[in-house]
N, C-alpha and C positions, 0 to 999 in steps of 0.2 A: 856290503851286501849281507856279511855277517850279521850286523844290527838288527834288522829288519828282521832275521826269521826269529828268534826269539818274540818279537813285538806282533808279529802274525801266530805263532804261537797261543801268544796271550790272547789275541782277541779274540783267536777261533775257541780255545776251553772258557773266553767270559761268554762267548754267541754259543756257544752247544750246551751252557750250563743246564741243567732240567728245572724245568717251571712249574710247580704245583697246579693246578687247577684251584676254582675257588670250589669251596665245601659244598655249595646247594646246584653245584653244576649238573649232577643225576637226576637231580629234585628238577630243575628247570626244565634238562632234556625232554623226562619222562611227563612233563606235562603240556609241551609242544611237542610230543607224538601224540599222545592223547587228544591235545584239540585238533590235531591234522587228521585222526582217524573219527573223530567223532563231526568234524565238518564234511568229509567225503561220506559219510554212512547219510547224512543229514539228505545232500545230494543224488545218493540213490535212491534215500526214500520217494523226492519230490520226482521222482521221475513219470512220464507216463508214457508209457508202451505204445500209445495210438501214435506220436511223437515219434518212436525210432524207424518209422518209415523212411521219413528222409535221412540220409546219409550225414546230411550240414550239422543234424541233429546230435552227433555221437559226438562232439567232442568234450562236453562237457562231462558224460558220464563214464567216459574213454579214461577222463584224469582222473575223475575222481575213483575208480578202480585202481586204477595203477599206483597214484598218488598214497590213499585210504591201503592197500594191502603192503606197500612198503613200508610205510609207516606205522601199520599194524607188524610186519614183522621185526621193524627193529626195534619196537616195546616190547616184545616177549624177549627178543635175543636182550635189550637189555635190564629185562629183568630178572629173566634168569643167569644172566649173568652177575647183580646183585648177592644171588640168593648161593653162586657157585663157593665151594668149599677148598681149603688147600689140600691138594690130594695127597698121601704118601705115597711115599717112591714105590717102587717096583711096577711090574705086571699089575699085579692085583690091586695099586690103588688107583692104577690109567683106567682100568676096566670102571672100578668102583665111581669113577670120575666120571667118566662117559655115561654108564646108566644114571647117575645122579642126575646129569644135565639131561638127557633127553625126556627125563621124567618130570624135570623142572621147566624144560620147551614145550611138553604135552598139557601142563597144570597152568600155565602164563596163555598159552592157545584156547584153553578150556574157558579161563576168564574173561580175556576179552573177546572169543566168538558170543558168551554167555551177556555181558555187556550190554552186549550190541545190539 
């Protein structure tokens, strides 16, 4: 039984080893949020209001809300996450951090409501 923990061991640090990502993985992501938000935007344009009478009517511009503002916020979260800096330590570089980012989620919001 001895034998065997050594050899579990080994295979559990070769299986948890960490896996780089491939380098255009952000570049990929951020352009399938992009056409995810720019195909729901497409679909609320075509909409017509005489149409949301019947109820059968909503599902389509149901997803594409939901779908379209998800997908529009995980393009801003990750693009200011791109943009986020290494903060120094203490109090004052948490703070420093935190307004960077929120002013980096307000300017990534700005862009693509403007977009749109």
């Amino acid at each position: 039984m001895t034998e065997a923990t050594p050899n579990l061991e080994g295979l559990l640090r070769e299986a948890l080893a960490p896996v780089e990502p491939p380098e255009d993985l952000v570049e990929r992501l951020e352009s399938t949020l992009m056409s995810i938000t720019e195909m729901a935007v497409d679909e609320l344009e075509a909409w017509e209001l005489s149409a949301m009478r019947d109820p059968r009517n909503w599902g389509r511009p149901a997803a594409a809300i939901v779908l379209g503002g998800t997908a529009g916020a995980a393009l801003v979260l990750l693009r200011a996450r791109r943009r986020a800096h290494v903060a120094p330590a203490g109090v004052s570089g948490v703070r420093d951090s935190a307004e960077r980012t929120i002013r980096d989620l307000g300017r990534e919001t700005r862009k693509l409501l403007g977009n749109l």
